[in-house]
C-alpha positions in Angstrom: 118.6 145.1 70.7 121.3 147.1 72.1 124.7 148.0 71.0 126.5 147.1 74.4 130.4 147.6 72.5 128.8 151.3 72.0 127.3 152.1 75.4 130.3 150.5 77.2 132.7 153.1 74.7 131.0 155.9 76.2 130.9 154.7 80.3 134.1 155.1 82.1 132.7 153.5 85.2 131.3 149.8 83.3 132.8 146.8 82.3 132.4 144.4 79.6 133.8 141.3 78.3 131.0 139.4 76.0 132.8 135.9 76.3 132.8 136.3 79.9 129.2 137.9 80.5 126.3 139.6 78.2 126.0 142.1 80.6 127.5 145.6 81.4 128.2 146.3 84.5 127.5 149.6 85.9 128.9 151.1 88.8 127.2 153.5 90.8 128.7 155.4 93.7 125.5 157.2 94.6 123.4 155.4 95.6 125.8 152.6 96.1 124.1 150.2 93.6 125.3 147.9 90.8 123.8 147.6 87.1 123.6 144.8 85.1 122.6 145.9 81.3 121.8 143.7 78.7 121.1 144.3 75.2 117.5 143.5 75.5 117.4 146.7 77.6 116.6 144.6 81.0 118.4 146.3 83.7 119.1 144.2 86.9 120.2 146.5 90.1 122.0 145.3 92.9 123.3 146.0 96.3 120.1 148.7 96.9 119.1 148.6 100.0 115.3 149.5 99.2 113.1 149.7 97.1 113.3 153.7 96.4 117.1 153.3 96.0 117.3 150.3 93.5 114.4 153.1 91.7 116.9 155.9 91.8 119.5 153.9 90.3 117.6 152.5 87.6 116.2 155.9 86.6 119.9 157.5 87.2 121.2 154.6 85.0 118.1 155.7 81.9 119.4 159.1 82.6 122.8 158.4 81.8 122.0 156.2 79.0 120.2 159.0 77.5 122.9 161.2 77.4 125.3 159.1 76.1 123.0 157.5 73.6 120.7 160.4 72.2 119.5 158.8 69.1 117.8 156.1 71.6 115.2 156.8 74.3 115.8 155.2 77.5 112.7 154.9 80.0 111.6 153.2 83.1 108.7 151.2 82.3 108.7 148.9 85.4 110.3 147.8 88.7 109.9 144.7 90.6 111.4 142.6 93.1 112.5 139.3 92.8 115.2 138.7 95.5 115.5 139.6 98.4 118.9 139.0 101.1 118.8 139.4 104.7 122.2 139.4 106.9 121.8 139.2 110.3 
């Protein structure tokens, strides 16, 4: 389990209110994607536009974890999709 009071200390571009949502949410500008954390370590990505790019962001998001939080060891083990939205 994750310390999410912790992480969210150290990341100037999340937000966090627990009675609200268990979730972080991270704010990418590049790509423009956003990232849901929760303290089971799931990540959820949003707003990519393909498959590579929600990647990118969820390896840019381990990356940052890891330098915030170097006494953990932040990895991606898998990626998936499981929504899909088309506007026309």
């Amino acid at each position: 389990m994750l310390d999410l009071c912790k992480i969210h200390a150290c990341l100037p571009f999340s937000f966090y209110d627990p009675q609200k949502f268990a979730a972080i949410t991270i704010r990418l500008s590049e790509p423009e994607c956003t990232a849901l954390l929760f303290s089971s370590g799931k990540v959820v990505v949003t707003g990519a536009k393909t498959w590579y790019e929600s990647v990118f962001c969820s390896m840019s998001i381990c990356k940052i974890l890891n330098t915030c939080m170097p006494e953990q060891v932040f990895f991606l083990k898998s990626c998936e999709i499981q929504n899909m939205v088309a506007h026309v």
